[in-house]
Each structure stands twice: as structure tokens, then as C-alpha cells.
C-alpha positions in Angstrom: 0.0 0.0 0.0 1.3 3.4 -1.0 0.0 6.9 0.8 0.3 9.8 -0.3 -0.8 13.2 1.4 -1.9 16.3 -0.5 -3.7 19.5 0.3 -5.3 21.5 -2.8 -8.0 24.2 -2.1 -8.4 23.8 1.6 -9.4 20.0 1.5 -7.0 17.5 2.4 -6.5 14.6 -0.1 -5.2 11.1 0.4 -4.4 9.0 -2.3 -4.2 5.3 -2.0 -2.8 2.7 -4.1 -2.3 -1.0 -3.6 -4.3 -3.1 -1.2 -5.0 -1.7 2.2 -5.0 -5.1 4.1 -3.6 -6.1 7.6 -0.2 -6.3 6.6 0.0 -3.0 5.5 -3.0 -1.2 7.9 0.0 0.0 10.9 2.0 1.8 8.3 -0.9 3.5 6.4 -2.1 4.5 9.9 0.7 6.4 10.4 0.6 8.1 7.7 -2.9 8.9 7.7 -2.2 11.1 11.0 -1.6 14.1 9.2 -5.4 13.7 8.0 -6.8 13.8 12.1 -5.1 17.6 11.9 -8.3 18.1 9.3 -10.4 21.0 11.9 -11.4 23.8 8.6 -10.3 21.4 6.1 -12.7 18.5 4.4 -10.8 15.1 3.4 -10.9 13.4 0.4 -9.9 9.8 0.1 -9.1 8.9 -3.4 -9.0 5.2 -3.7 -9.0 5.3 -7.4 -5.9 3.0 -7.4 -7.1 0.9 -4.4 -7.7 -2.6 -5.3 -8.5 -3.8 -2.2 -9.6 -3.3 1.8 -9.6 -5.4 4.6 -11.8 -5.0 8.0 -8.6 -3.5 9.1 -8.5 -1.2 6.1 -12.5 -0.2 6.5 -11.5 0.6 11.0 -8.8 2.9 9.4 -11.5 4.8 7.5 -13.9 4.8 10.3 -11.6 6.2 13.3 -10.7 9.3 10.8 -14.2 9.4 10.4 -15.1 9.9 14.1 -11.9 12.1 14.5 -13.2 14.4 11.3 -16.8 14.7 12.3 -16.1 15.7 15.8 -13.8 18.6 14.4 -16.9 19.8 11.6 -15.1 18.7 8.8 -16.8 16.2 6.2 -14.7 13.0 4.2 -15.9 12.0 1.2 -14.7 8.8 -0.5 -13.9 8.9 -4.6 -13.2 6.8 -7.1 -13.6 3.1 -5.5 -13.7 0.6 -8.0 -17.2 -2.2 -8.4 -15.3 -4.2 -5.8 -14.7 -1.4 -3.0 -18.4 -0.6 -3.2 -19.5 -3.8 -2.3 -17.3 -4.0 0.5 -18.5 -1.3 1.7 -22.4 -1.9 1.0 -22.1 -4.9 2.9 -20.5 -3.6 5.9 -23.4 -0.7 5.7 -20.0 1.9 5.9 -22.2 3.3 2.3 -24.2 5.0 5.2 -21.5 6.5 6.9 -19.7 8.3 4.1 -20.2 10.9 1.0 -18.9 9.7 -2.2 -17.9 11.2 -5.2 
């Protein structure tokens, strides 16, 4: 899994590539810190180059999503691929999250 951080007019951006499984949820963790700094800034995960996520993967999304809300900022979710979605419908995360 490779990270990597971006901030473009006044939204944060975090592009992910690879798989996002166990293996590789401690490191992306890390690196998704930056995103928890997000109070007057939305987030944006682009997972346009994500193939996969794990349970692991889908708890990473969920903290920053707790974090995010209780600082008033929004994350939205774009480009997941047919796969992603259904992940994520059948977890009920499609709920939880804007996507674009």
C-alpha cells in the first residue's frame, strides 16, 4: 500500500494505491495522522488506485471518520472501483460516508 498526502484548495487529499490489508493497515495509519489535523479542512480519500480493503483497512476509515466529524469537517470517499463498493455496502459503511 502506497500513501500519499496532498492539500489542494483547503481540502486534504489522500491518495491510495495497492491493497490496504492487515499487513499494510499499521503503516498506512501512520501516515494517515496528518489527515486527524483536518479541523477547517474536508478530506478526500481517493481510492481510485485501491484494489483492495480489509476489516482492518475499512476501521482505518472509520476512526478518521469519528476524529473528522467531531472537528466539523466532512470526508468524502472517490473513485472506488465495483469491488470497494461492495465492501462497503455490505458492511453498511455506504451510510456512513459521502462519495464522489
Amino acid at each position: 500500500m502506497n500513501t500519499r498526502f496532498e492539500e489542494k484548495d483547503g481540502q486534504y487529499i489522500m491518495y491510495f494505491e495497492g491493497r490496504l490489508d492487515t499487513a499494510a493497515a499499521a503503516k498506512t495509519e501512520q501516515e494517515m495522522k496528518v489527515l486527524h489535523e483536518c479541523e477547517g479542512h474536508n478530506i478526500v480519500l481517493d481510492c481510485s488506485k485501491m484494489e483492495y480493503i480489509s476489516s482492518s483497512g475499512l476501521r482505518l476509515f472509520l476512526g478518521l471518520l469519528k476524529i473528522a466529524k467531531s472537528k466539523g469537517s466532512k470526508v468524502t470517499i472517490s473513485g472506488m472501483n465495483d469491488s470497494l463498493k461492495q465492501v462497503f455496502a455490505m458492511t453498511g459503511f455506504t451510510h456512513l460516508f459521502d462519495f464522489s
